[in-house]
N, C-alpha and C positions, 0 to 999 in steps of 0.2 A: 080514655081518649086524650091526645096529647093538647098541650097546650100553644104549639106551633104555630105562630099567625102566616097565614098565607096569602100573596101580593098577585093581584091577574097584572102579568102583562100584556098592553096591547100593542103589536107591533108588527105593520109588513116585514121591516128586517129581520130577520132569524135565520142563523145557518141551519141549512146548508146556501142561502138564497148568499150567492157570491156580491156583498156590497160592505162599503163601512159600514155603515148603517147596521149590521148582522154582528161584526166584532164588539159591538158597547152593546147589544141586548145579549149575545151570547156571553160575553163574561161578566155582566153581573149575574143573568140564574146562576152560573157556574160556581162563583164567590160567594153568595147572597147569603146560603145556609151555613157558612163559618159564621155569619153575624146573628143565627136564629131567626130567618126566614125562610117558607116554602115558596116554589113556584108555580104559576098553572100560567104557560102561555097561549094565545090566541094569534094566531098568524095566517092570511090566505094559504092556499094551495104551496109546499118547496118543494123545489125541484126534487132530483133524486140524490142522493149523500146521506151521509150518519147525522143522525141526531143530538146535539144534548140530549142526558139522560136529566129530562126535565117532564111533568106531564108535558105535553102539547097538543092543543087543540088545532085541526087543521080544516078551514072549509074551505067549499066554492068559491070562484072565483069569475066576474065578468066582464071584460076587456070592454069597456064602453066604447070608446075607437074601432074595434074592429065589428065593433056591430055594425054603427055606421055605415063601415067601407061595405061592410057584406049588403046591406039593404040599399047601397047602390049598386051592386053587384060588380065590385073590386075585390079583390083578392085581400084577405082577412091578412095576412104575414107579410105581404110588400108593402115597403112606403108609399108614400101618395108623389114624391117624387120619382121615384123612380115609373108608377104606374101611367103617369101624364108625362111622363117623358122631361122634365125639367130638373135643370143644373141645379149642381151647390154653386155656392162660391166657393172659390180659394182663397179668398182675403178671411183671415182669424178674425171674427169676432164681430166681421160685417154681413152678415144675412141676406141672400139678395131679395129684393121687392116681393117675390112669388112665393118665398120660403116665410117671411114675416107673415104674409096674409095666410096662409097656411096654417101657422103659430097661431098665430089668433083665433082662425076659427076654430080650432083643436081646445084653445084653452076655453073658451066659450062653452061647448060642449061638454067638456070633461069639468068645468069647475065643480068644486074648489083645487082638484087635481085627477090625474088620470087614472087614480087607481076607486072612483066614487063608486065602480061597479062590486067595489067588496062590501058597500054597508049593511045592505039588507043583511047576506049571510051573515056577518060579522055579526049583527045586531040578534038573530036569531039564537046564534051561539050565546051573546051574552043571555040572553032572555032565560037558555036551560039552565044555566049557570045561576040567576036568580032561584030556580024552583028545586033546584039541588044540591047545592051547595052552600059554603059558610065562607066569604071571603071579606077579609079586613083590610084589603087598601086595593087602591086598581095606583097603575103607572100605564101611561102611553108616550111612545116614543117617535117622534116626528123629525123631520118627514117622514113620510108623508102628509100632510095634512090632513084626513080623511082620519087618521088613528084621535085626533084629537076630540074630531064628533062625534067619536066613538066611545071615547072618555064620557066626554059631556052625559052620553046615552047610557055608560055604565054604573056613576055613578049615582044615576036617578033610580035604576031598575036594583042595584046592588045595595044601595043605601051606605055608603061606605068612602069614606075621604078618597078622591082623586088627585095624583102628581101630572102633571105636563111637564115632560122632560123635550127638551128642544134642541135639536141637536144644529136643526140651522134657525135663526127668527121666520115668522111667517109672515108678517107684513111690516114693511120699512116706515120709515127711514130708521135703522141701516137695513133694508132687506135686499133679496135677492130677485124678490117679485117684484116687474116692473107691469104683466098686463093685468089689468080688473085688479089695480090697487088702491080704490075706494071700496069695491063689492069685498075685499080680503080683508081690509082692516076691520070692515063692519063685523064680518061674522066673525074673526079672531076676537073682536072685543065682547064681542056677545059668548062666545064659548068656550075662553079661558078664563072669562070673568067669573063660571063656574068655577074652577079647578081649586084645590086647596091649595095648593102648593106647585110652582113654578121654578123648573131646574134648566140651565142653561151650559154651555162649555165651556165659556169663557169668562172670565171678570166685566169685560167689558159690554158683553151680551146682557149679564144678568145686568149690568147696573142699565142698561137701557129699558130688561122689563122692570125694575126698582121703581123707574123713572115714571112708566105706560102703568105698572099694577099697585099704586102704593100702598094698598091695603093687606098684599099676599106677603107672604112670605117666598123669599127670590134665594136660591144657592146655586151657585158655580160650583159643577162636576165636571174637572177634567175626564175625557175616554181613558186614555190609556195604552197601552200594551198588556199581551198576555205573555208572559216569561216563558211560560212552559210550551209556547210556541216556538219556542226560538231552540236551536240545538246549541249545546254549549263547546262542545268543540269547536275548533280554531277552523274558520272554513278555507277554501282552498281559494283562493282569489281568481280572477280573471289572468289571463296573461296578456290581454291587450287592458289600455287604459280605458276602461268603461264606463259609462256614464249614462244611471238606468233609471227611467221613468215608468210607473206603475200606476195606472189609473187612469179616470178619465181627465180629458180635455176638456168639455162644456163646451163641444162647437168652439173652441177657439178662443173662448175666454180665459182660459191657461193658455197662455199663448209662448213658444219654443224661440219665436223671430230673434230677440236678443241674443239668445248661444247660438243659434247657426250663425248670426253676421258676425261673431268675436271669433267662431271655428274656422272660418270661412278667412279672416281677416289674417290670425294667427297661423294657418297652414299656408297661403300667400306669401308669407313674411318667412318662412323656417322656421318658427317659434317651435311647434307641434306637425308632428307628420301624420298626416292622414293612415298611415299603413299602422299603425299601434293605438290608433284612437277609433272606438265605438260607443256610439249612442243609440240606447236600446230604448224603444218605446213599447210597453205590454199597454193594451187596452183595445180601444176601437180602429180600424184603421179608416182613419177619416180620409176625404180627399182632400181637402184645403192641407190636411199636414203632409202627402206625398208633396202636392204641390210647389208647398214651400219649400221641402229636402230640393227638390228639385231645382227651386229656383238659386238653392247658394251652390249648387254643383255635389252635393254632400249625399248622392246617389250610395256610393262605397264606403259610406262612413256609418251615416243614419239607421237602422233596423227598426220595422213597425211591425212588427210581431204580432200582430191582434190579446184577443185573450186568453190567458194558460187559465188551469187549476189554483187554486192561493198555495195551496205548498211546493208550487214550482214558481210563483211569485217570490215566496219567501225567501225559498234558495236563490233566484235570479238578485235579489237585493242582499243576501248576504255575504253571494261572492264578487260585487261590484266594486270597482274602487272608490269611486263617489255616485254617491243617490241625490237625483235630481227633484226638488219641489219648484211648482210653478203659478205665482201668483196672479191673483188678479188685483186689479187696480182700482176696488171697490171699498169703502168702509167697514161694509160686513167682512171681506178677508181678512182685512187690518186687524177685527176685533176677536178673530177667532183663530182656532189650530186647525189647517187642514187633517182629518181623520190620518193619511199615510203619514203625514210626521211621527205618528206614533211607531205606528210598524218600521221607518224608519231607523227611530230610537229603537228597536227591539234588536234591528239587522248590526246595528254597533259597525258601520261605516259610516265617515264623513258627509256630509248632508250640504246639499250645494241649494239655496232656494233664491229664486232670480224675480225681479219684478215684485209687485204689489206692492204697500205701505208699508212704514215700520209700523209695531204692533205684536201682537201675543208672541208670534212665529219667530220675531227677531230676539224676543226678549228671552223666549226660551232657548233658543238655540245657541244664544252667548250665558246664559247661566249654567247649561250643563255641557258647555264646552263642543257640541256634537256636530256642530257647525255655523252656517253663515250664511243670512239674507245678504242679497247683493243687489244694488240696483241701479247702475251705470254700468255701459261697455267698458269703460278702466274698470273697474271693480270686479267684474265677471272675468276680464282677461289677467287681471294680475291674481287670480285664485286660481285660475287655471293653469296660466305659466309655473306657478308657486308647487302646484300637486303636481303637475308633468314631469317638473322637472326631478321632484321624490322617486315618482314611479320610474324615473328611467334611471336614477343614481340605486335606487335600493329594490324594483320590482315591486312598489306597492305604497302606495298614499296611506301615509299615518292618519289613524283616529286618536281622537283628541280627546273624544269624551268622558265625562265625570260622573266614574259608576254608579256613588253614593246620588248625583242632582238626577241621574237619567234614572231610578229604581224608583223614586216618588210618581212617576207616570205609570200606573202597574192596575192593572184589572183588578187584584184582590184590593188595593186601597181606594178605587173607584166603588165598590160595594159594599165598602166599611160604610163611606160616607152616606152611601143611600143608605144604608140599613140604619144608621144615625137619624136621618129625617125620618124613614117610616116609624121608627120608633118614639118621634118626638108627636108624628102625628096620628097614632095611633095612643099615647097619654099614657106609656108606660118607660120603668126607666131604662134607660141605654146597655146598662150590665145585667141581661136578663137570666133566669138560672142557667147553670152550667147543666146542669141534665137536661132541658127542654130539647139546649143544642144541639149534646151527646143522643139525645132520646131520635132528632132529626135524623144525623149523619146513621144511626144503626135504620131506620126508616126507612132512607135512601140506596140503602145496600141491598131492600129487599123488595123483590118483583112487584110492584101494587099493579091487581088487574084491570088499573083502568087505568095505569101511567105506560103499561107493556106494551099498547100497539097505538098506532097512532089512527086519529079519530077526524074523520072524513063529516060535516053535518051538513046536507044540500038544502 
C-alpha cells in the first residue's frame, strides 16, 4: 500500500464550474502530486465539461432561493425583479431602494451565503468518507463561506488537520461583507478558530488574519497562472485598438465611468478616432453598463458581449492590444490581486488597471513591468494617447513585460508552497522519498475504479 498522503479538498469552485475561484482549486490538484500529494475533491453538482483527472466527488445540490420563490409560486429561474416588474438603476454602484431591501432579505435567508443549500449533502459525503477511507489533511477554499463550515464539520468527523484557504476575507474590516456584519464575524471567529492553519492571497490579507488569529499559523499564496494554458505562439493581434474586459462587474462596483469620459473626451478633441478603437466587455450584460455606453455616445465603440467559453476568453485576451482591470475603491482590493490579473499575466499583453487604491495590483504590475494602475483622468489619458499613438505608428502596442518577474506567478509554484505547509502540518519532512512520488505519478496513469466515473451521492 503506498505511502502517498492524500488532502480532501472542499470547494464549490472546480472546473469545469466557469469562475476564478475553479482556476486556484484546479491547478493546485493538477500541480499538487509533483510535490507528493493525492487528491479527492468534494464539489456541488458541475456543470457539463471535462474533468481534472482527479478523484471527484460530486453531489446534490439545493438553491435555497429558489425554493423560496417556488413556495410563493414565482417562477424558480426569473429574478424577483424582473418578476414584480421593477428597475435596476443605471448609476454603478448605487442600488435603488427596492433592489437594497430585496438584498437584504435574500441575505437573511440565504445566510451565511447562498449556496447553505449544499451542507447537508456536503456533510453526508464527508461522513462516508469518515467510514471509508484514510485522509490526512482537508483544505477548503472560500468563497464561498459555506466551504468553511464544512471544514469546521470535516475535521471533527475525519480527525485530521484542517487549512482555510481564503481567497477573499470573510468578515471586515477590510471585508467585502457589509450586511449581517456582526452575525459574520461571530461565526467566522467561532469556525476558523478551529482551522490549523490559515492561507490567504495576499501579504496584506494574511497579516490582517496574523492580526484577528495570533495563535495560527498565517501564509500568503499567491493564485497564479497556468502556463500550459496559454499557447505559445505569437498571437495574431486585433486590427482595430482593443481594449478588453473579462469578467465580472459586481453591479457596478468595477465601475468603466472614468475610460468612457477620457474616450469620450479624447475622440471630441481628435486625440483617438472612434473608427480603430474597440472596447470589449465579456461577462454579464448588465443594464446600468449599456446605460452608461449610452450615456458618453460610445454606442459604435463599446461591445458587451455577455459570456463566451474561458478558451475563447483566453484567445479574446491574447489578441487584444491592451487588457483592461477595474478597481474598486475599497481596502480589501487595495490588499489583494484581482484573480484576472493573473490570466492577464498569462495573455503577455499590456494590462491597463484604472481606479482603486494603490496596493498589491500596483506593486505587481510595476515589478514585472506588464503594466499600470492609473488613477486620474490625466493618467488614463496620457497611457492611452501613449499606446494609440504605437498602435497607429507600428500596428500594435508594445508589451513590456518581465518574463523571468511574470513566471514567479505560475500554478505549479502555487502548489509547491501548499505542498510545503501540508507537509509541515502533517510532521513530516519537505524532501519526501523520491519513489513515493514516482510510485504516485505511475498510480495516476492508471484507471482506479472509483476515480473513472464520477460519483453523484443524494
Amino acid at each position: 500500500m503506498s505511502n502517498i498522503p492524500r488532502v480532501l479538498l472542499i470547494s464549490y469552485h472546480f472546473p469545469p464550474r466557469p469562475s476564478i475561484g475553479s482556476l486556484r482549486t484546479g491547478g493546485l490538484v493538477k500541480y499538487l502530486p509533483q510535490f507528493g500529494w493525492d487528491s479527492i475533491v468534494l464539489a456541488p453538482q458541475l456543470p457539463a465539461g471535462a474533468r481534472p483527472p482527479v478523484r471527484l466527488i460530486e453531489t446534490d445540490y439545493r438553491d435555497v432561493l429558489a425554493d423560496v420563490k417556488a413556495r410563493l409560486g414565482m417562477s424558480r429561474s426569473r429574478g424577483l425583479h424582473d418578476q414584480l416588474g421593477l428597475s435596476f438603476s443605471t448609476v454603478p454602484g448605487s442600488p435603488s431602494w427596492h433592489t437594497r431591501v430585496i438584498d437584504w432579505i435574500a441575505s437573511m435567508i440565504t445566510f451565511p451565503d447562498d449556496t447553505k443549500g449544499w451542507i447537508p449533502f456536503a456533510k453526508s459525503a464527508i461522513d462516508e468518507l469518515a467510514r471509508t477511507e484514510k485522509i490526512d489533511l482537508i483544505i477548503t477554499s472560500s468563497p464561498p463561506i459555506t466551504t468553511n463550515l464544512l471544514g469546521a464539520h470535516a475535521k471533527k468527523v475525519l480527525k485530521c488537520p484542517w487549512i482555510a484557504d481564503l481567497r477573499d476575507l470573510w468578515a471586515g474590516p477590510p471585508s467585502p461583507l457589509t450586511r449581517n456584519a456582526f452575525l459574520h464575524k461571530r461565526l467566522e471567529l467561532k469556525t476558523l478558530g478551529q482551522a490549523d492553519a490559515l492561507v490567504s492571497v495576499s501579504d496584506a490579507w494574511a497579516d490582517f488574519l496574523r492580526e484577528r488569529y495570533r495563535s495560527k499559523p498565517v501564509s500568503c499564496i499567491v493564485t497564479g497562472f497556468d502556463a500550459e494554458d496559454q499557447d505559445d505562439s505569437i498571437a495574431q493581434l486585433t486590427r482595430h485598438f482593443s481594449i478588453t474586459y473579462a469578467g465580472n462587474l459586481y453591479a457596478g462596483r468595477r465601475d468603466p465611468t472614468l475610460l468612457f469620459q477620457v474616450l469620450q473626451d479624447l475622440f471630441q478633441h481628435g486625440l483617438m478616432s472612434p473608427e480603430f478603437v474597440r472596447v470589449r466587455f465579456y461577462g454579464s450584460k448588465d443594464s446600468w453598463l449599456l446605460a452608461l455606453i449610452e450615456r458618453y455616445g460610445l454606442q459604435g465603440v463599446v461591445e458587451v458581449n455577455g459570456a463566451i467559453p474561458r478558451n475563447e476568453v483566453l484567445q479574446r485576451q491574447t489578441e487584444s492590444q491592451i487588457l483592461l482591470l477595474l478597481a474598486m475603491n475599497v481596502a480589501t482590493d487595495a490588499g489583494c490581486y484581482p484573480g484576472k490579473l493573473f490570466e492577464y499575466l498569462a495573455a503577455r499583453r499590456p494590462i491597463m488597471a484604472i481606479g482603486g487604491l494603490k496596493g498589491a495590483t500596483s506593486e505587481l504590475l510595476t515589478k514585472t513591468g506588464a503594466g499600470a494602475q492609473l488613477f486620474s483622468p490625466e493618467e488614463i489619458r496620457n497611457f492611452l494617447v501613449s499606446a494609440y499613438q504605437q498602435y497607429r505608428d507600428c500596428g500594435s502596442v508594445t508589451y513590456a513585460g518581465i518574463s523571468s518577474e511574470v513566471e514567479q506567478y505560475s500554478h505549479r509554484d502555487m502548489a509547491r508552497k501548499f505542498g510545503q505547509l501540508f507537509d509541515s502540518l502533517r510532521g513530516v519532512r519537505a524532501s519526501r522519498s523520491r519513489n513515493d512520488v514516482d510510485g504516485l505519478a505511475d498510480q495516476r496513469a492508471v484507471v482506479d475504479s472509483r476515480g473513472s466515473k464520477v460519483q453523484t451521492l443524494s
